[in-house]
C-alpha positions in Angstrom: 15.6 1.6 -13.7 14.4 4.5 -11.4 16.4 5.6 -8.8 16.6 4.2 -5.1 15.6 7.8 -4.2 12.5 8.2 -6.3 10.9 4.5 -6.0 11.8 5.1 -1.7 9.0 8.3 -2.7 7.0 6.6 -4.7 6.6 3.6 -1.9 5.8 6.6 0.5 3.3 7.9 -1.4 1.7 4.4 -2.8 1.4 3.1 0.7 -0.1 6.2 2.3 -3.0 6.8 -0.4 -3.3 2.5 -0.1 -3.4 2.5 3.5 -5.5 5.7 4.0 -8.2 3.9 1.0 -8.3 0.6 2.2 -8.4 1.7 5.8 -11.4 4.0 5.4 -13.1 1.3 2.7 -12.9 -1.8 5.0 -13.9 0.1 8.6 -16.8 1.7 6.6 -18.1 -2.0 5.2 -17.8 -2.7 9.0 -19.1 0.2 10.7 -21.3 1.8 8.2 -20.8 5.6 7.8 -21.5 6.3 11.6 -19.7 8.8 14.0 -18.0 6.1 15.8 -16.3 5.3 11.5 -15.4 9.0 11.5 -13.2 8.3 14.8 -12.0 4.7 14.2 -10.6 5.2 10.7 -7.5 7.4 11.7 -6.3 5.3 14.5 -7.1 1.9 11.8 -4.7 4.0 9.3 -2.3 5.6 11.8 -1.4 1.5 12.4 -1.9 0.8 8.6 0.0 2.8 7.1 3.5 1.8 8.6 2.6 -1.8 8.2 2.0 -1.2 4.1 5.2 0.8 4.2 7.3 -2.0 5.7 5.4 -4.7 4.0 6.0 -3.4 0.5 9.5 -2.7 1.3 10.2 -6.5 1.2 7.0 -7.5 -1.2 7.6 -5.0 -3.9 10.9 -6.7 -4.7 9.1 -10.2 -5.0 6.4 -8.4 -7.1 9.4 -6.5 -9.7 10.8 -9.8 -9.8 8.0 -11.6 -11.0 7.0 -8.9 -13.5 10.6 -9.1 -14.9 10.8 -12.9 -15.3 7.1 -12.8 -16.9 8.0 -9.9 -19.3 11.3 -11.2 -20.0 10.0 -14.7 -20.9 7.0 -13.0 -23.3 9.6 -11.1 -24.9 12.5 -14.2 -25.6 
């Protein structure tokens, strides 16, 4: 198991290149690549990204779970 230090890095990391992709992706589909995209996208991932961050925080341990119990099973 990786430690509590690295994964705490890793979710940093995960949810800031998620956040800062599916920001940008889903304002572009809206907005089209305008000016007014250029200026909306980092407010829509300044509010994104802490949302991911706090959301994975309690997902991710649903998600490992699952993953374990699926692997585990496959593997009996």
């Amino acid at each position: 198991m990786t430690d509590k230090k690295t994964l705490l890095l890793a979710q940093i990391f995960i949810t800031f290149m998620m956040a800062l992709s599916m920001s940008g992706i889903m304002s572009l589909l809206q907005l089209g690549a305008t000016a007014q995209w250029l200026t909306i996208w980092p407010r829509q991932f300044i509010i994104a990204w802490p949302v991911a961050f706090v959301l994975t925080m309690v997902i991710s341990r649903l998600g490992f779970a699952l993953a374990h119990r699926i692997t585990a099973s496959r593997n009996a």
